[in-house]
PDB file as gemmi writes it, atoms N, CA and C in Angstrom:
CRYST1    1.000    1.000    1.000  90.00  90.00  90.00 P 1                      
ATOM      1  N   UNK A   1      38.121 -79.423 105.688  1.00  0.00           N  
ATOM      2  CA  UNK A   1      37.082 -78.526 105.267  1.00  0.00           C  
ATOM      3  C   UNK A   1      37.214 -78.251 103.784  1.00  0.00           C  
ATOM      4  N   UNK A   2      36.525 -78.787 103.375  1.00  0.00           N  
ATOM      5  CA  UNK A   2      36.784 -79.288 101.313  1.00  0.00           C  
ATOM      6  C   UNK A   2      35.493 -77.664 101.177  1.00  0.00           C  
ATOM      7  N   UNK A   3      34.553 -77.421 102.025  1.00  0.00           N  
ATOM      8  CA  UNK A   3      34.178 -76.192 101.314  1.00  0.00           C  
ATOM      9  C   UNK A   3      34.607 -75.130 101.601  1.00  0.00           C  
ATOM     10  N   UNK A   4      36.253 -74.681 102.219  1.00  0.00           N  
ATOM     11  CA  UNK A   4      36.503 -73.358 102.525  1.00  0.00           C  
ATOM     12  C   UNK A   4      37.459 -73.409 101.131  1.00  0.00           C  
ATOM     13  N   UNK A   5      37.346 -71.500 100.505  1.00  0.00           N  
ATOM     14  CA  UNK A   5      38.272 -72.000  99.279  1.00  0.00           C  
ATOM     15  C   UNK A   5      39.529 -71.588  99.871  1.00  0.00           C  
ATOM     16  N   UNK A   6      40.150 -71.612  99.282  1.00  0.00           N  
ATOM     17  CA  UNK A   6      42.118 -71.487  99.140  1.00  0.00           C  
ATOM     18  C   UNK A   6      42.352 -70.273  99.171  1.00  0.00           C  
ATOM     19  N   UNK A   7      42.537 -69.613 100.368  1.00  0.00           N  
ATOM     20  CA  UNK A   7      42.777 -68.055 100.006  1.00  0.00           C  
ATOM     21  C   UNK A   7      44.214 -67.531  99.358  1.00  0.00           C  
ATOM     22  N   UNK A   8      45.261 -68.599  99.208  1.00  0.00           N  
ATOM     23  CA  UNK A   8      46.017 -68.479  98.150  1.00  0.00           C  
ATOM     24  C   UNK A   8      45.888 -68.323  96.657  1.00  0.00           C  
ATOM     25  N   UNK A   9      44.662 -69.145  96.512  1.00  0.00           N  
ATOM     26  CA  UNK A   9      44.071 -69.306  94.947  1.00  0.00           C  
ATOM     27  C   UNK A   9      43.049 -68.078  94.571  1.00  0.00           C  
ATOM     28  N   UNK A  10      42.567 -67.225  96.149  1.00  0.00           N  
ATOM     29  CA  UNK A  10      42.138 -66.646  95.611  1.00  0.00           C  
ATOM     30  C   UNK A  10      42.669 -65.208  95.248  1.00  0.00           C  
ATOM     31  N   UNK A  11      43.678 -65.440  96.020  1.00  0.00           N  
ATOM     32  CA  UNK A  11      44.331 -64.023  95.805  1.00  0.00           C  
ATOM     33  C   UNK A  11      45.354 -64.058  94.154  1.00  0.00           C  
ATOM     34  N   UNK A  12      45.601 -65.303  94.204  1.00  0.00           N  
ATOM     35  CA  UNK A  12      46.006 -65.332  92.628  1.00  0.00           C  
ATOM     36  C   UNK A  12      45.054 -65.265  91.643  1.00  0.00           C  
ATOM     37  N   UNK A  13      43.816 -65.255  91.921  1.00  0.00           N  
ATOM     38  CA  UNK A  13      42.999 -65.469  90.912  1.00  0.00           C  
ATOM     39  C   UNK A  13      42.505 -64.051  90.619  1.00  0.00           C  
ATOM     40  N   UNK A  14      42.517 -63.415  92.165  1.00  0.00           N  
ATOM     41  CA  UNK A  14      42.393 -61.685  92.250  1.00  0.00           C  
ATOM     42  C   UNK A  14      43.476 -61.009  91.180  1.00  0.00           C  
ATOM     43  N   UNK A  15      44.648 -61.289  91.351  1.00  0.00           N  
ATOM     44  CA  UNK A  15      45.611 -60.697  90.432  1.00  0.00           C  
ATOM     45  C   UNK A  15      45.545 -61.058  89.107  1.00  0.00           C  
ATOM     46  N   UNK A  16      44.729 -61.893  88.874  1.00  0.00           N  
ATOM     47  CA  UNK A  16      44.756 -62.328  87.337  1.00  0.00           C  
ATOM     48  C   UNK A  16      43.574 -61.324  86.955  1.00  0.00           C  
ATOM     49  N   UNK A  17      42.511 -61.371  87.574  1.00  0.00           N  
ATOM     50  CA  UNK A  17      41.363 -60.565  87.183  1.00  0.00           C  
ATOM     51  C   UNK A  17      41.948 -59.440  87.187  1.00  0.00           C  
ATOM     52  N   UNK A  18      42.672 -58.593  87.959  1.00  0.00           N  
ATOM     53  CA  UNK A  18      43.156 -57.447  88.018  1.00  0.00           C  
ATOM     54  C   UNK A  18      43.830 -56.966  86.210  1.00  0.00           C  
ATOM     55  N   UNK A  19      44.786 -58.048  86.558  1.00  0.00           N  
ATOM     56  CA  UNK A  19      45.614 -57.616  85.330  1.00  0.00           C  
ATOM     57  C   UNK A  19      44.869 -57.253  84.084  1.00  0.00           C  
ATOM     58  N   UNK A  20      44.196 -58.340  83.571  1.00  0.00           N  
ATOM     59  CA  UNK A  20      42.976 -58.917  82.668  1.00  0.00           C  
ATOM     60  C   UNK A  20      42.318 -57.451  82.513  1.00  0.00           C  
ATOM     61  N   UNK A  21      41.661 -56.864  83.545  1.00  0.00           N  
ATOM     62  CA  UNK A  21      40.775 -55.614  83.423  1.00  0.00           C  
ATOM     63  C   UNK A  21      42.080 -53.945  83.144  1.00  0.00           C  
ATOM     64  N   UNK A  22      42.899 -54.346  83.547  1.00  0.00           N  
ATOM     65  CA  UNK A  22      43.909 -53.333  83.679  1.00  0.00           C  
ATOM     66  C   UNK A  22      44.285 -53.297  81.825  1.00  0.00           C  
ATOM     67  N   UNK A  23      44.574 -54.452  81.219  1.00  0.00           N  
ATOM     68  CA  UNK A  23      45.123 -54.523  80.007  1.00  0.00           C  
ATOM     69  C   UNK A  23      44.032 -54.232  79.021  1.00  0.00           C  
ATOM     70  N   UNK A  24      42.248 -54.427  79.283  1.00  0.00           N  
ATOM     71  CA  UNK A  24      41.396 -54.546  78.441  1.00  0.00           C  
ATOM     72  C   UNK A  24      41.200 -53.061  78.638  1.00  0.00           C  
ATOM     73  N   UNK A  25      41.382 -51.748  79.446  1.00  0.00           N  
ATOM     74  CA  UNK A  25      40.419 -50.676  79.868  1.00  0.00           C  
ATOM     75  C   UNK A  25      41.625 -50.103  79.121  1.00  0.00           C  
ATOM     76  N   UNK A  26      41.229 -48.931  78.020  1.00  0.00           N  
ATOM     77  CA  UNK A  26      41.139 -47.715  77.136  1.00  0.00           C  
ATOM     78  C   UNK A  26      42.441 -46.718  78.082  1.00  0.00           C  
ATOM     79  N   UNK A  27      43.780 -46.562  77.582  1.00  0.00           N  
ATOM     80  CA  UNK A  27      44.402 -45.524  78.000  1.00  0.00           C  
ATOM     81  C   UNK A  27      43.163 -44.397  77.738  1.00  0.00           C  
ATOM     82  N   UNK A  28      43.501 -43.372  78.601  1.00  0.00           N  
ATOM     83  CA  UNK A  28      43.194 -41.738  78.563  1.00  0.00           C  
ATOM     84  C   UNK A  28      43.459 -41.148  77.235  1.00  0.00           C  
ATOM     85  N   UNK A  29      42.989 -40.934  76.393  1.00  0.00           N  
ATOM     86  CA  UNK A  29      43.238 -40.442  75.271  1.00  0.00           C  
ATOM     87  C   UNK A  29      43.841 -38.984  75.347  1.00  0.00           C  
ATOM     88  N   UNK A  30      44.795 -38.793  74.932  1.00  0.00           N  
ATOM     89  CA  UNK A  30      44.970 -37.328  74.885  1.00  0.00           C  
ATOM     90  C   UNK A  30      44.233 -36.485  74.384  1.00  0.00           C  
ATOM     91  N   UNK A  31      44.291 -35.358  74.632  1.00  0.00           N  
ATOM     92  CA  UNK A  31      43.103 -34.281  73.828  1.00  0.00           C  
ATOM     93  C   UNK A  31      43.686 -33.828  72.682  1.00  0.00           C  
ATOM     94  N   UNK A  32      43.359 -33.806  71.515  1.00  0.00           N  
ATOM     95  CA  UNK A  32      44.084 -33.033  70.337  1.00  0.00           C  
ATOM     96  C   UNK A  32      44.267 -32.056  70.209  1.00  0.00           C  
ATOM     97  N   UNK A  33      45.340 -31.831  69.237  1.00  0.00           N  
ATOM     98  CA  UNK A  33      45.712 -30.135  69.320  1.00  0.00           C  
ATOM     99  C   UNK A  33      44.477 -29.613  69.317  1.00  0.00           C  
ATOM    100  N   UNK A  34      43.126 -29.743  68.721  1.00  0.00           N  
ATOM    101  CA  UNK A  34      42.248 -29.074  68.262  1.00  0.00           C  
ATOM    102  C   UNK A  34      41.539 -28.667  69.484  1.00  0.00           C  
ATOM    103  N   UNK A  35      41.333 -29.320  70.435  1.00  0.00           N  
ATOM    104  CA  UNK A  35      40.135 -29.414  71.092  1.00  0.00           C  
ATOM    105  C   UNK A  35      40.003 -28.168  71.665  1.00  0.00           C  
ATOM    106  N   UNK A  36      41.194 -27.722  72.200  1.00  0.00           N  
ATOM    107  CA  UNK A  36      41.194 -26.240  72.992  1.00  0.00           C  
ATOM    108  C   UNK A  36      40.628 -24.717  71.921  1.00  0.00           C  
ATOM    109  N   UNK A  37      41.082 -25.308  70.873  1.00  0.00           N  
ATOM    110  CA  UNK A  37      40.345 -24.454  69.560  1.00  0.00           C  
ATOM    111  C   UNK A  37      38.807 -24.678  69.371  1.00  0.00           C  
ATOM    112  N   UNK A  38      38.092 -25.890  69.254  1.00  0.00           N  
ATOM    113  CA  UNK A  38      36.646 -25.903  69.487  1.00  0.00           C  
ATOM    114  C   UNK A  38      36.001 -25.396  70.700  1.00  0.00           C  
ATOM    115  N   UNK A  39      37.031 -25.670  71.640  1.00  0.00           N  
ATOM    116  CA  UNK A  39      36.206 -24.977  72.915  1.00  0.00           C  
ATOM    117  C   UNK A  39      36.305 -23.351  72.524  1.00  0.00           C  
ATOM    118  N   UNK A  40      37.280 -22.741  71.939  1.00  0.00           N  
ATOM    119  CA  UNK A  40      37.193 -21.520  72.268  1.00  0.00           C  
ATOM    120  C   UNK A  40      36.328 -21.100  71.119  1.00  0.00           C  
ATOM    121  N   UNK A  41      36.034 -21.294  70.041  1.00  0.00           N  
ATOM    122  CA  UNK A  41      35.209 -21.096  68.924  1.00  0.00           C  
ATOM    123  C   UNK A  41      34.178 -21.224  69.791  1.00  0.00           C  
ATOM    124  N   UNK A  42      33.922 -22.372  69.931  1.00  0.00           N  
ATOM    125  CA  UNK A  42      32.350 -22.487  71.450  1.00  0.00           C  
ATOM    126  C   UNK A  42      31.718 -21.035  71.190  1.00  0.00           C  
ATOM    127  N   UNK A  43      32.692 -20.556  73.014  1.00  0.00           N  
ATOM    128  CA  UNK A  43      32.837 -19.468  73.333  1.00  0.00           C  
ATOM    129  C   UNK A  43      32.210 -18.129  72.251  1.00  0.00           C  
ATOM    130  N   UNK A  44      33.256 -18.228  71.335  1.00  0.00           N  
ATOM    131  CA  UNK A  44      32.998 -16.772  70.414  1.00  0.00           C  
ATOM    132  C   UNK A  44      31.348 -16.865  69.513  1.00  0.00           C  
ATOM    133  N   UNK A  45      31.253 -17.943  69.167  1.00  0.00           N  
ATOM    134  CA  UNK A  45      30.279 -18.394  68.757  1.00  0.00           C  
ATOM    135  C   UNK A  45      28.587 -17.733  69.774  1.00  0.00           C  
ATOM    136  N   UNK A  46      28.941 -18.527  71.069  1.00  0.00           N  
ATOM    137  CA  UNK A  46      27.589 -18.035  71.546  1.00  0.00           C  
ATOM    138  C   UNK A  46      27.890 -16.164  71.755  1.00  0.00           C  
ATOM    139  N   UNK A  47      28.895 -15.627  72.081  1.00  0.00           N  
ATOM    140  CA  UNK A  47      28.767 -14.695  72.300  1.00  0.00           C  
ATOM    141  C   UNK A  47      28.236 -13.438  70.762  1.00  0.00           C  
ATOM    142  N   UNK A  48      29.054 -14.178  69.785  1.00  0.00           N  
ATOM    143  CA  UNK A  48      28.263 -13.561  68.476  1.00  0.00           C  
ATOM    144  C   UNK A  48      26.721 -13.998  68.097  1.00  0.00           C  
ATOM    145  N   UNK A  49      26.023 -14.648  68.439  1.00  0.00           N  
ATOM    146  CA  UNK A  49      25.094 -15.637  68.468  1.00  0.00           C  
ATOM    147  C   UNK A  49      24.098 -14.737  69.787  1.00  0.00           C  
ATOM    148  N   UNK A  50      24.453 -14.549  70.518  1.00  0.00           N  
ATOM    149  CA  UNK A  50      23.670 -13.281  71.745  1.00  0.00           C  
ATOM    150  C   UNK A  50      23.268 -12.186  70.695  1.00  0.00           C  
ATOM    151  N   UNK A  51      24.969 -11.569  69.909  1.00  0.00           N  
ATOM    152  CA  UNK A  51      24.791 -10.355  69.321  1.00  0.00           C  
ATOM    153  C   UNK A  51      23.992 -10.244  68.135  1.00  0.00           C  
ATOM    154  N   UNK A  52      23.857 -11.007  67.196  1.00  0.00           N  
ATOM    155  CA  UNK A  52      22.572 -11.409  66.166  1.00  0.00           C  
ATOM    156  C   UNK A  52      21.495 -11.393  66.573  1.00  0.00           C  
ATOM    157  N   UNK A  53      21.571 -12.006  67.877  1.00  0.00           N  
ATOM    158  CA  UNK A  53      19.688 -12.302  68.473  1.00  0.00           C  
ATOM    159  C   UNK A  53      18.963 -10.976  68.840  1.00  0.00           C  
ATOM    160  N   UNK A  54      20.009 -10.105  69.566  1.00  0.00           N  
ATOM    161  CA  UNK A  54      20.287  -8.501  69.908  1.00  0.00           C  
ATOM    162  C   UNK A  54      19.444  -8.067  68.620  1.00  0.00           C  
ATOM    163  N   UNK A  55      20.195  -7.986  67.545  1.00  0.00           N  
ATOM    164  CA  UNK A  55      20.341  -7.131  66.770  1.00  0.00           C  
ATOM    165  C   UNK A  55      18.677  -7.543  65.845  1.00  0.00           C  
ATOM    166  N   UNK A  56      18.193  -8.481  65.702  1.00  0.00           N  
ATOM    167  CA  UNK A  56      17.099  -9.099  65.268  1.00  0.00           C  
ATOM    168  C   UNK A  56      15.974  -8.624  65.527  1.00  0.00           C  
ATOM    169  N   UNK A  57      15.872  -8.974  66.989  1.00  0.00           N  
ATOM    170  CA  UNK A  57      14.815  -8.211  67.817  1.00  0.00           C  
ATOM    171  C   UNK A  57      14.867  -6.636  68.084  1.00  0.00           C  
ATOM    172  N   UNK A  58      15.869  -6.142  68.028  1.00  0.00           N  
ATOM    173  CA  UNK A  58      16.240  -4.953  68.465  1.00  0.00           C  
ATOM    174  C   UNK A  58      15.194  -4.354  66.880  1.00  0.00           C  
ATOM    175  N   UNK A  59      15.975  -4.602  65.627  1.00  0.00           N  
ATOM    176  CA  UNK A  59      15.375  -4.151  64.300  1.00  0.00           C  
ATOM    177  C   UNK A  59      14.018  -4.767  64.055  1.00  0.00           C  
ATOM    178  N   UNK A  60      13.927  -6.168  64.179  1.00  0.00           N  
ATOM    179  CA  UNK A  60      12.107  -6.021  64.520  1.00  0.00           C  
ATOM    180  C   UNK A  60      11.464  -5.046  65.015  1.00  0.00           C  
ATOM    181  N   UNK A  61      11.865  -4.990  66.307  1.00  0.00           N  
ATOM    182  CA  UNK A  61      10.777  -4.008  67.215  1.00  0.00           C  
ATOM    183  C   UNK A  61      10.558  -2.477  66.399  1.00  0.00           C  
ATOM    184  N   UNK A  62      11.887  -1.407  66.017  1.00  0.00           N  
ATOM    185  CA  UNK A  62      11.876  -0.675  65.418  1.00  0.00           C  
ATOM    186  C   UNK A  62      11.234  -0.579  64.093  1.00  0.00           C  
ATOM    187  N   UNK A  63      11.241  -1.606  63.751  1.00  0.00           N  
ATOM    188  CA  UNK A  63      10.229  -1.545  61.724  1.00  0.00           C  
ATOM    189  C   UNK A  63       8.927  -1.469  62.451  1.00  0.00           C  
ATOM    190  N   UNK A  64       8.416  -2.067  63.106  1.00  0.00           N  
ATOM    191  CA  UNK A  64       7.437  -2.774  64.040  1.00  0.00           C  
ATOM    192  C   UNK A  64       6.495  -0.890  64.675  1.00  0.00           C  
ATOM    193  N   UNK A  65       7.513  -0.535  65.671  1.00  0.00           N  
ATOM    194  CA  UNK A  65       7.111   0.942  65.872  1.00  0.00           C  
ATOM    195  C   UNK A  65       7.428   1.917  65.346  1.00  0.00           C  
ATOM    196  N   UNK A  66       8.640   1.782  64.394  1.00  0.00           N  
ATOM    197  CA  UNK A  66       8.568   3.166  63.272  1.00  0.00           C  
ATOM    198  C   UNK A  66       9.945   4.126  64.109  1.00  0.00           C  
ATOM    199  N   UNK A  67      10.818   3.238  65.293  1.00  0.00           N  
ATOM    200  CA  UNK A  67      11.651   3.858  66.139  1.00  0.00           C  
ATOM    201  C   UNK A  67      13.065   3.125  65.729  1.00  0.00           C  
ATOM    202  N   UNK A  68      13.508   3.875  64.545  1.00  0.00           N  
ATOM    203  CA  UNK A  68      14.893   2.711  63.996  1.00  0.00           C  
ATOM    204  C   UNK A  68      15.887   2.554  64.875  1.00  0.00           C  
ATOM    205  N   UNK A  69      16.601   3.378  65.566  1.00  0.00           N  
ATOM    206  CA  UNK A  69      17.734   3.570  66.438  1.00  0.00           C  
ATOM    207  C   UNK A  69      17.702   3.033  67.607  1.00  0.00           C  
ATOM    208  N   UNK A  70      16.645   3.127  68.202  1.00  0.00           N  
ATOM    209  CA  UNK A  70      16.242   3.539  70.093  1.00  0.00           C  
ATOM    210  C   UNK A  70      16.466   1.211  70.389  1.00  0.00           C  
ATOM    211  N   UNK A  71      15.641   0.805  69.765  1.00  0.00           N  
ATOM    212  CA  UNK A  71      15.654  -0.325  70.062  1.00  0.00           C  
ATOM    213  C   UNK A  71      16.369  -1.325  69.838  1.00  0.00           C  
ATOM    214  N   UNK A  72      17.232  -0.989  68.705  1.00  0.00           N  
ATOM    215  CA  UNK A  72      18.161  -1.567  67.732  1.00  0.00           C  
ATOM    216  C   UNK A  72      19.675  -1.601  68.522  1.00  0.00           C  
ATOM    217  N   UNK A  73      19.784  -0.524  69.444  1.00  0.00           N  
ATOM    218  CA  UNK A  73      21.221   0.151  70.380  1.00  0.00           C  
ATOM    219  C   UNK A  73      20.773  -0.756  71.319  1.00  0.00           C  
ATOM    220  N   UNK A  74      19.370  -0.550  72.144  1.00  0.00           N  
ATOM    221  CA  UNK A  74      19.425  -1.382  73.307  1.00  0.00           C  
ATOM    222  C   UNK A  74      19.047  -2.397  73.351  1.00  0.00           C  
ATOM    223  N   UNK A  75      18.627  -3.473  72.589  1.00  0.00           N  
ATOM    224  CA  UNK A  75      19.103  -5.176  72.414  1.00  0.00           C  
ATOM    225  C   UNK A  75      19.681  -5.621  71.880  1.00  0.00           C  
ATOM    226  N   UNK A  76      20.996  -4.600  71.138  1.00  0.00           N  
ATOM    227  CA  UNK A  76      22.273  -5.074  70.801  1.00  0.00           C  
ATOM    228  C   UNK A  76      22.675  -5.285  72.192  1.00  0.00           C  
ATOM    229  N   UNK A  77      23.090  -4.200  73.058  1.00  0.00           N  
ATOM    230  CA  UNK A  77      23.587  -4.124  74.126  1.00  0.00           C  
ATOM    231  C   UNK A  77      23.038  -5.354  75.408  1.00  0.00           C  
ATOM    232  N   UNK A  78      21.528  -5.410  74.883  1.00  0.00           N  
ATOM    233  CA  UNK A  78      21.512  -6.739  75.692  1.00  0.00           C  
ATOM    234  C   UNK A  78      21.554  -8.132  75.275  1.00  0.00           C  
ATOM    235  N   UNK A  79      22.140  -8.118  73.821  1.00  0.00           N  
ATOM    236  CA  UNK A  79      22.093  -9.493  73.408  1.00  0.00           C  
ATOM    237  C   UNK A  79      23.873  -9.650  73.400  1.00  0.00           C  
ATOM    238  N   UNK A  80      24.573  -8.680  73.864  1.00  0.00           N  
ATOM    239  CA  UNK A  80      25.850  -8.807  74.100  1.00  0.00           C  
ATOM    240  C   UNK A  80      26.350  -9.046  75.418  1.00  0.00           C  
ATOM    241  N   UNK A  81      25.468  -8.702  76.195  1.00  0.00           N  
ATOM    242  CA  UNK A  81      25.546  -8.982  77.318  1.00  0.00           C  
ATOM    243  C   UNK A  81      25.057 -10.236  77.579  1.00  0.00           C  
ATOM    244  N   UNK A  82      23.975 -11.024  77.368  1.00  0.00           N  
ATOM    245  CA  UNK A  82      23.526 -12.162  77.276  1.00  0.00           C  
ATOM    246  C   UNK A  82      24.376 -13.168  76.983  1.00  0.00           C  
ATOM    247  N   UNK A  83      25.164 -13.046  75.443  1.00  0.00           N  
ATOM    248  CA  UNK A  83      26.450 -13.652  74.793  1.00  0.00           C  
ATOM    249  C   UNK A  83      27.455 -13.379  76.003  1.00  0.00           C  
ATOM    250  N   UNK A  84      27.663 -12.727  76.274  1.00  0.00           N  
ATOM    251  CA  UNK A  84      29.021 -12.637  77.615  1.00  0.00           C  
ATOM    252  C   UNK A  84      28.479 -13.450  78.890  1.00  0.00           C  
ATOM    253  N   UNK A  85      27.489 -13.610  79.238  1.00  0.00           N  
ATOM    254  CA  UNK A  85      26.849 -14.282  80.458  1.00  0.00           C  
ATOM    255  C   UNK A  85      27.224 -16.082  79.858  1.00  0.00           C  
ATOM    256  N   UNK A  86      26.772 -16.101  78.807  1.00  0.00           N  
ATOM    257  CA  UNK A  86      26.473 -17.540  78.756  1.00  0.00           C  
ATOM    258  C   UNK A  86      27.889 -17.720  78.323  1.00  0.00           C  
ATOM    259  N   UNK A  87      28.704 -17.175  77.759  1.00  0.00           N  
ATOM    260  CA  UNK A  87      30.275 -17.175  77.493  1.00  0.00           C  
ATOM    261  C   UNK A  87      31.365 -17.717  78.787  1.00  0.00           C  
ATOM    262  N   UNK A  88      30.942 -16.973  79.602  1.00  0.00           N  
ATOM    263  CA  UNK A  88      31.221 -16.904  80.982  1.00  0.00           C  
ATOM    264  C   UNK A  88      31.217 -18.504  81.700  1.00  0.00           C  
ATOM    265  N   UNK A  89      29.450 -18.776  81.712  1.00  0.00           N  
ATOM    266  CA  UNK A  89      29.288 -19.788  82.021  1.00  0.00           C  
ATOM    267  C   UNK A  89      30.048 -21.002  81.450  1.00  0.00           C  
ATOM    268  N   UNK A  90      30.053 -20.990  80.276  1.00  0.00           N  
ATOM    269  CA  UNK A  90      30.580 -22.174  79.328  1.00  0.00           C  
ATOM    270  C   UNK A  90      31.731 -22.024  80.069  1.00  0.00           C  
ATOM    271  N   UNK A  91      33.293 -21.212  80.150  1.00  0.00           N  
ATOM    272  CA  UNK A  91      34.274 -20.986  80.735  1.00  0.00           C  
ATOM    273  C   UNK A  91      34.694 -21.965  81.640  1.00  0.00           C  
ATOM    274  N   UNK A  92      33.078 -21.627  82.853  1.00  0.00           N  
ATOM    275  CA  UNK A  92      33.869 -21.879  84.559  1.00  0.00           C  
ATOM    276  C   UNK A  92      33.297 -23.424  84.100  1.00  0.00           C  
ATOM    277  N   UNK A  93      31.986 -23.827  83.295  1.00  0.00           N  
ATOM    278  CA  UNK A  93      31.935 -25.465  82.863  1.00  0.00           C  
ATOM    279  C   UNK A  93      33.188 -26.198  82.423  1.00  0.00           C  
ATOM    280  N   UNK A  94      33.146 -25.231  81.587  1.00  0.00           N  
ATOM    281  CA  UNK A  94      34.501 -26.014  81.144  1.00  0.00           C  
ATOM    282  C   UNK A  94      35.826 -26.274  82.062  1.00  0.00           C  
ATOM    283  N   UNK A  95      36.037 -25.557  82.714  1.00  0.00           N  
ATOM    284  CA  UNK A  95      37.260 -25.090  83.993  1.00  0.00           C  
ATOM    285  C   UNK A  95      36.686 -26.233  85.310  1.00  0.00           C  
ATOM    286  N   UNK A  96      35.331 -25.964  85.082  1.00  0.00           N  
ATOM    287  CA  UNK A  96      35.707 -26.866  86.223  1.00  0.00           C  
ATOM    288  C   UNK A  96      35.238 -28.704  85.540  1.00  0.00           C  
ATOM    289  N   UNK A  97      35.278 -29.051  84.515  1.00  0.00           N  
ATOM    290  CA  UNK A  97      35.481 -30.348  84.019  1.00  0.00           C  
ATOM    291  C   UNK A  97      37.384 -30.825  84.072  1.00  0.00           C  
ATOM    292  N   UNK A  98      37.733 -29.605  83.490  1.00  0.00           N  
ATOM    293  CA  UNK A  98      39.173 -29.738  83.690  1.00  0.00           C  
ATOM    294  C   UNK A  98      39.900 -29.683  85.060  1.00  0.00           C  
ATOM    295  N   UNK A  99      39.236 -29.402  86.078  1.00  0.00           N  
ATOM    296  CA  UNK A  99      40.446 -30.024  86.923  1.00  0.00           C  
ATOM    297  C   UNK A  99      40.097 -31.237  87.811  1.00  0.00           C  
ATOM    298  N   UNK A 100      40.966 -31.578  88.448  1.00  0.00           N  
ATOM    299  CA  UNK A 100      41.295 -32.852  89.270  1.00  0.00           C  
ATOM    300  C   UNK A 100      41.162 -32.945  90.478  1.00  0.00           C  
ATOM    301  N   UNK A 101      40.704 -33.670  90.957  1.00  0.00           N  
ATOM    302  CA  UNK A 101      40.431 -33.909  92.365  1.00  0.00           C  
ATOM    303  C   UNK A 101      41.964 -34.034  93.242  1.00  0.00           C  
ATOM    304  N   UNK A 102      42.640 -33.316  94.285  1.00  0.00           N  
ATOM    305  CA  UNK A 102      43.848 -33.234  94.463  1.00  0.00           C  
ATOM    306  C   UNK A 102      44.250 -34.769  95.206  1.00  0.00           C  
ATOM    307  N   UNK A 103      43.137 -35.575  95.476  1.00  0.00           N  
ATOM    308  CA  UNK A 103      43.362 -36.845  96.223  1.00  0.00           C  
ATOM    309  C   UNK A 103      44.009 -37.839  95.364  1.00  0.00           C  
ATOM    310  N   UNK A 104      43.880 -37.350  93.786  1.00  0.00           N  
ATOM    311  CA  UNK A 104      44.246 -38.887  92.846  1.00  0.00           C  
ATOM    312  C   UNK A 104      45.907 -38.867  92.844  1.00  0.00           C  
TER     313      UNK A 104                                                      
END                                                                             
């Protein structure tokens, strides 16, 4: 039977392909010292970034109605809260990119 192949040849030929793809594919790069520092800048970033947006609208609205204080206190307070929500989120994204499936 000249058309069955060589399942010796092919299992050597399996291990060659193996190796071949094993030696060409990219170690895991480590993460740099830095990276845990950009993520957390991230973080502070949107949450100061809530508090500006707060504070924007808050003083719009007040020039706007002639009410400096009243609006200026309460969309600080909700653009800090906003910044802490999406702070939050980024967190458990990030937390859960970082861990591992316990099967590997």
């Amino acid at each position: 039977m000249a058309d069955q192949p060589d399942p010796e040849k092919l299992a050597a030929l399996g291990k060659k392909i193996a190796a071949l793809k094993a030696a060409q594919t990219p170690e895991r790069a480590a993460q740099s010292q830095y990276a845990k520092a950009g993520q957390g800048w991230r973080m502070v970033i949107e949450l100061v970034v809530g508090v500006i947006m707060g504070f924007g609208i808050g003083y719009g609205l007040d020039s706007l109605f002639g009410t400096l204080p009243i609006f200026l206190v309460l969309f600080i307070m909700l653009g800090f809260a906003a910044g802490l929500r999406v702070m939050l989120q980024t967190a458990a994204e990030m937390d859960k990119k970082g861990q591992k499936p316990e099967d590997e």
